[in-house]
C-alpha positions as CSV (number, residue, x, y, z in Angstrom):
1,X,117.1,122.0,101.5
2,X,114.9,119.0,100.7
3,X,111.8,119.0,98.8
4,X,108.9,116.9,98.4
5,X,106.3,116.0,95.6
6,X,103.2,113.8,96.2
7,X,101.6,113.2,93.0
8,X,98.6,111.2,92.1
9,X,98.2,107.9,90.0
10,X,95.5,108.5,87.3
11,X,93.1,106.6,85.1
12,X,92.5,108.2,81.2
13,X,90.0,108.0,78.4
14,X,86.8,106.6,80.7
15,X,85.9,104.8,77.2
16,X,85.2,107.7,74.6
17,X,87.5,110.7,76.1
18,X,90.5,109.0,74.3
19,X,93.8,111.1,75.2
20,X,91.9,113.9,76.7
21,X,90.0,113.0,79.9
22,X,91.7,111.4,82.6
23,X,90.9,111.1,86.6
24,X,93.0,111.3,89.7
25,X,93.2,108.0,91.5
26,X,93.9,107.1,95.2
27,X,97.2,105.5,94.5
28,X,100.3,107.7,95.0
29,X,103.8,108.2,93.9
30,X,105.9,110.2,96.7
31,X,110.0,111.3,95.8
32,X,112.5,113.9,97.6
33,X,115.3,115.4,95.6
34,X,118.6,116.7,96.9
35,X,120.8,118.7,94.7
36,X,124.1,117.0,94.8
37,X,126.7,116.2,92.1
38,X,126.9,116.7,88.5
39,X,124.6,113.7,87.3
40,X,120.8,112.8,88.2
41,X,120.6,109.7,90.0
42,X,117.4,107.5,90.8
43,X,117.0,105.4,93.7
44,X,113.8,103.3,93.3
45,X,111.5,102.1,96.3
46,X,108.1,99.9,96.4
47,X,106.4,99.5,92.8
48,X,109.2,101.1,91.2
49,X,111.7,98.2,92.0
50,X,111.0,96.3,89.0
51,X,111.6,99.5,86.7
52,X,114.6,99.3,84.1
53,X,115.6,102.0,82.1
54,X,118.3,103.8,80.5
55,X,119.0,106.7,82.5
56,X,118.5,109.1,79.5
57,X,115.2,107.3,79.2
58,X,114.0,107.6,82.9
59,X,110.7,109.7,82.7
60,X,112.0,111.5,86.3
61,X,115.4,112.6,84.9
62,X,113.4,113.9,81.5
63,X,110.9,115.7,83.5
64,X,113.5,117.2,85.9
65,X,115.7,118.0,82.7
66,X,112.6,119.5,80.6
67,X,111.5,121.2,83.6
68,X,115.1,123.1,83.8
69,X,115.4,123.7,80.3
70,X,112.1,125.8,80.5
71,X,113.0,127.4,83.5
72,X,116.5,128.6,81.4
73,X,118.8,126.9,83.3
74,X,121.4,124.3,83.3
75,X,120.7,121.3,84.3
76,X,121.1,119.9,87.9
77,X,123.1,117.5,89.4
78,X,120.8,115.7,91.8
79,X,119.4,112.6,93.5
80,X,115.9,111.6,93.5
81,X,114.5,109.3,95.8
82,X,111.3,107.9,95.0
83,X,108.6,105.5,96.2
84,X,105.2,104.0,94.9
85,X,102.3,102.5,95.3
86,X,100.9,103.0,91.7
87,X,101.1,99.8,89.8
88,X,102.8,99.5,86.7
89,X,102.3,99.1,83.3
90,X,98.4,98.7,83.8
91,X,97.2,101.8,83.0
92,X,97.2,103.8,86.2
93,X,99.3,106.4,84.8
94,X,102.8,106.0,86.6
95,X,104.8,107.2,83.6
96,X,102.9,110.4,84.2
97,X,103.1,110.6,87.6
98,X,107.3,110.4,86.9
99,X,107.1,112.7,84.7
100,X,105.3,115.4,86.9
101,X,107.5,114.5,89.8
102,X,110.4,115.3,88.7
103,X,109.1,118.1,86.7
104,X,108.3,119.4,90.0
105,X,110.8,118.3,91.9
106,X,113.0,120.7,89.3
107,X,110.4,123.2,89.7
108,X,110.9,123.7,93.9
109,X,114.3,122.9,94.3
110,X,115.8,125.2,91.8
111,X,113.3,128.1,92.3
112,X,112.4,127.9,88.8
113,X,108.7,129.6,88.9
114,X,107.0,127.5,86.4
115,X,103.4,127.3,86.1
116,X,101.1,124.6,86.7
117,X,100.1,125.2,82.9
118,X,103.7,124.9,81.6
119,X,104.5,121.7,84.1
120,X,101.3,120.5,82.1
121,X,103.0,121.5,79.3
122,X,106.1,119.7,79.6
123,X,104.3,116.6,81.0
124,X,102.0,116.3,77.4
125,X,105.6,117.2,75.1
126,X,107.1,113.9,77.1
127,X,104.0,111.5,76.9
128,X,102.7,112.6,74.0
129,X,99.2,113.2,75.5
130,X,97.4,115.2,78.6
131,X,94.9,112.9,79.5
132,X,97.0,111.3,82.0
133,X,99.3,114.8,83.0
134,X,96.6,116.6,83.8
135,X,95.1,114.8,86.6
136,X,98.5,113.9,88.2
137,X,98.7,118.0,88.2
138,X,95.2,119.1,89.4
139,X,93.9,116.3,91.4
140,X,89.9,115.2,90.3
141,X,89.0,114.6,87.0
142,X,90.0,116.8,83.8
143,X,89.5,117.7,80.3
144,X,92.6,118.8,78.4
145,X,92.9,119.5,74.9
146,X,95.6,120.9,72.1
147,X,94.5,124.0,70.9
148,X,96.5,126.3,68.3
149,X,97.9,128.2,71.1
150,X,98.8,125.2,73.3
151,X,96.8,123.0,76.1
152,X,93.7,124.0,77.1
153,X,92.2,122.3,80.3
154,X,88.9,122.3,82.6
155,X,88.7,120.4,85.2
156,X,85.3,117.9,85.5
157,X,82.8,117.6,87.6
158,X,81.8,113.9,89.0
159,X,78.0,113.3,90.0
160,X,78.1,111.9,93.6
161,X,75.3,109.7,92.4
162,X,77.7,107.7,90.9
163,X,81.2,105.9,91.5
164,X,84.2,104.9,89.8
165,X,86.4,102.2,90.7
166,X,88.9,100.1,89.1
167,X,90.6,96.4,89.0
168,X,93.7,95.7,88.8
169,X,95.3,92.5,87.8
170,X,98.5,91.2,88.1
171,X,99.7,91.3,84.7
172,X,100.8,94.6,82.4
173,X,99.7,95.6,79.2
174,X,102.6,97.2,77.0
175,X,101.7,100.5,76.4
176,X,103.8,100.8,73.4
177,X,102.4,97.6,71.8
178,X,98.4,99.2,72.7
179,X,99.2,102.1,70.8
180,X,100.6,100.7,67.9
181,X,97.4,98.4,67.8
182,X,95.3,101.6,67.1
183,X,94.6,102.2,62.9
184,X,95.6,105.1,61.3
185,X,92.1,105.7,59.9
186,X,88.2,104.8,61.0
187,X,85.2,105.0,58.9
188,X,83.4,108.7,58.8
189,X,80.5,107.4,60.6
190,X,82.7,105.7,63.9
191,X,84.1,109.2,63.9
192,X,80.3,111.2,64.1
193,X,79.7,108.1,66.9
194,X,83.2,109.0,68.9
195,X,82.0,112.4,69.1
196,X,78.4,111.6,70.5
197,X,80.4,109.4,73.1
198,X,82.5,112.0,73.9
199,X,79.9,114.5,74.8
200,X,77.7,111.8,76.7
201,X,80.5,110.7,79.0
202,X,81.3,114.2,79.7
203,X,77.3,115.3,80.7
204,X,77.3,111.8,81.9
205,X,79.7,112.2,84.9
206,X,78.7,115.8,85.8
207,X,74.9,114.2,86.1
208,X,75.5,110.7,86.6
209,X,73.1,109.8,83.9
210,X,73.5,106.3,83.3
211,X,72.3,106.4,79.4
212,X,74.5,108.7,79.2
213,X,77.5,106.8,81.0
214,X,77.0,103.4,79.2
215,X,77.0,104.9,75.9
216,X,80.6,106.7,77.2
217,X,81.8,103.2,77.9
218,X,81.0,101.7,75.2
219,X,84.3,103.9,72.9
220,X,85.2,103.3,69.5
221,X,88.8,104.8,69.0
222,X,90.4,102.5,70.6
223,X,89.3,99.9,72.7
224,X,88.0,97.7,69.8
225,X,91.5,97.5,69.3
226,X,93.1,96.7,72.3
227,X,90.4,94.4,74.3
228,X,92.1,91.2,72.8
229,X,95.3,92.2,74.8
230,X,94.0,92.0,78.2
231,X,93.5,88.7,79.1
232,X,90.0,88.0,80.5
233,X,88.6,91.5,79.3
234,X,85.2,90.4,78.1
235,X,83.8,88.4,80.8
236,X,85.0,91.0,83.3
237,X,83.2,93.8,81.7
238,X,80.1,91.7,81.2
239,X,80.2,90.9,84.9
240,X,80.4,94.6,85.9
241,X,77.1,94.9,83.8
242,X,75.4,92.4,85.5
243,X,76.4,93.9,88.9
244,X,74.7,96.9,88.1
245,X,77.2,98.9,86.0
246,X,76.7,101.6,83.5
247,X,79.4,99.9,82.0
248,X,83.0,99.2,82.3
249,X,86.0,99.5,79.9
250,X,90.1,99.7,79.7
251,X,92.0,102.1,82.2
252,X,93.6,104.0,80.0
253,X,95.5,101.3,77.8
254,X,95.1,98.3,80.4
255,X,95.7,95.7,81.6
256,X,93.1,97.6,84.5
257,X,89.7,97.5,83.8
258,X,87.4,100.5,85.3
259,X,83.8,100.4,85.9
260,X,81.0,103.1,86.3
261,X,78.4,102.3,88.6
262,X,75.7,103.9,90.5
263,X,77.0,104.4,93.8
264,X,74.3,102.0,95.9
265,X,75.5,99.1,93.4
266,X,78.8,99.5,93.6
267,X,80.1,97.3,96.1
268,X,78.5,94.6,93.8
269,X,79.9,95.3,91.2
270,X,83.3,95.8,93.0
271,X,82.6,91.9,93.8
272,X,81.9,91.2,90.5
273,X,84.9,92.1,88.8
274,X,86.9,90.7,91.4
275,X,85.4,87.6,90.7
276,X,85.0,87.5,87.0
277,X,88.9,87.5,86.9
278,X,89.3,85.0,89.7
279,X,87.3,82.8,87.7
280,X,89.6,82.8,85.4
281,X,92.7,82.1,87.4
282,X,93.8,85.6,87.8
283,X,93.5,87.4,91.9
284,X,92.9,91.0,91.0
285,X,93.1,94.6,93.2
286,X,89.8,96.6,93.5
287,X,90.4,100.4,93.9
288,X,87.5,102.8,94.6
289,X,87.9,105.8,93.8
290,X,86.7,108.3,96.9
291,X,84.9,111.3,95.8
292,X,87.6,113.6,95.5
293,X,91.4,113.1,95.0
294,X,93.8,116.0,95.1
295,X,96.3,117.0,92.6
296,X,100.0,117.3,93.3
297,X,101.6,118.9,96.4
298,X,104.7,119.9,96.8
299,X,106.9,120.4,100.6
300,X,110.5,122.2,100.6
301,X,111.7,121.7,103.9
302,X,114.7,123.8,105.4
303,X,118.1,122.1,106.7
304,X,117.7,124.8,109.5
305,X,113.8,125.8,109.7
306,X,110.8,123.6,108.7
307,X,108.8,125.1,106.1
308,X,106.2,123.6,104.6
309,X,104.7,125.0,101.3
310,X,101.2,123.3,100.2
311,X,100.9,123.7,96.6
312,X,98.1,122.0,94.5
């Protein structure tokens, strides 16, 4: 038996939904596992050449580990093969989309049963944070937050007024490093504004209100504190805004920057950041983000019989 995952890259915070809104992206991770031997072994293909890690640090062996552990079973010798297209490092959420692929992979091959809630689960206890797990998971965009009895999640509507889209340079941002630049206290009153942000950027992507969506952009938490990492952040954002964007502001740490835009403006704007960044000596990738992305799907395939099992 083989089985399949296809699981989504994803962009978090959107400015003021820091480590609790996040957004499936067109950019896809694809592995196949085969149970086999008495170790996990990783075989890396396309963006995932460059990665180097100690194997007990590999974010598919932990998720295919934490994934048997909550399905009450011994861990299994296997070998992953896996392939992507979801840069690194920038803020696209790769570590996540690991995570939930072997997680999953775990999940189908050993007939473990676990829920999409409890893959969610594991996916936050390993990053530290849903924003990113969630729309790996579910596909689209989706709120996810800790509650006394664990995560609680609701996915997000997106106006089709507007659209998002996202450049991405050629340089990484160390996640690490972005969120150790983050203070362990703000004033009162950035706290009350966080809050207001948080609300308008929800409202503002089920409506597509763009008062709404630039005060969203415009966060507080944490981007203060991390725009001085990414090279060339300033004059790209200001160059969305003259395009026509609500505003523009880090993928989820960086070193991609995503914009909000109505959708009549945003090839323009797609321009501008391309160019802001070329002006600076740096060639950048656009991705716009098509209306809907799905979630993660997984196929088990039979040595014998074909089978293919859809599950989002």
């Amino acid at each position: 038996m083989t089985v399949s995952v296809r699981v989504p890259a994803s962009s978090s915070n959107l400015g003021s939904g820091f480590d609790c809104i996040g957004v499936a992206i067109d950019r896809w991770l694809v592995a196949t596992v085969i149970l086999e031997g008495a170790s996990i072994s990783i075989r890396r293909h396309g963006k995932l050449n460059a990665v180097r890690v100690r194997a007990d640090q590999d974010l598919f062996t932990r998720g295919f580990r934490a994934a048997c552990a909550a399905g009450g079973v011994p861990t299994a010798g296997a070998i992953i093969e896996a392939d992507s297209n979801i840069p690194v490092g920038c803020g696209l959420g790769s570590s996540a989309a690991a995570i939930v692929a072997g997680a999953l992979l775990a999940d189908a091959a050993l007939e473990l049963g676990l829920s999409r809630a409890e893959v969610l689960q594991i996916g936050t206890t390993i990053e530290g944070h849903p924003d990113n797990v969630g729309p790996a998971i579910h596909g689209g965009a989706l709120l996810s937050v800790q509650t006394a009895t664990g995560l609680a999640s609701s996915p997000l509507q997106i106006s089709p007024a507007i659209e998002l889209m996202i450049a991405v340079p050629p340089f990484t941002n160390d996640t690490k490093a972005a969120r150790a630049a983050l203070p362990h206290t703000l004033p009162h009153a950035d706290a009350v504004l966080a809050a207001h942000r948080a609300a308008a950027l929800v409202q503002g992507l089920s409506t597509g209100d763009g008062g709404l969506l630039s005060a969203a952009l415009d966060d507080v938490l944490h981007v203060p504190f991390r725009r001085g990492k990414v090279y060339g952040y300033d004059a790209v954002v200001a160059a969305a805004k003259d395009a026509g964007a609500y505003g523009a502001t880090l993928s989820g740490a960086g070193s991609a920057i995503l914009a909000i835009a109505p959708r009549d403006r945003a090839p323009d704007v797609g321009t501008a950041l391309l160019c802001a960044w070329r002006s600076q000596g740096v060639t950048a990738e656009l991705i716009r983000r098509p209306e809907s992305v799905s979630g993660a799907s997984v196929t088990v395939t039979s040595q014998t019989i074909p089978v293919a099992l859809e599950q989002s």
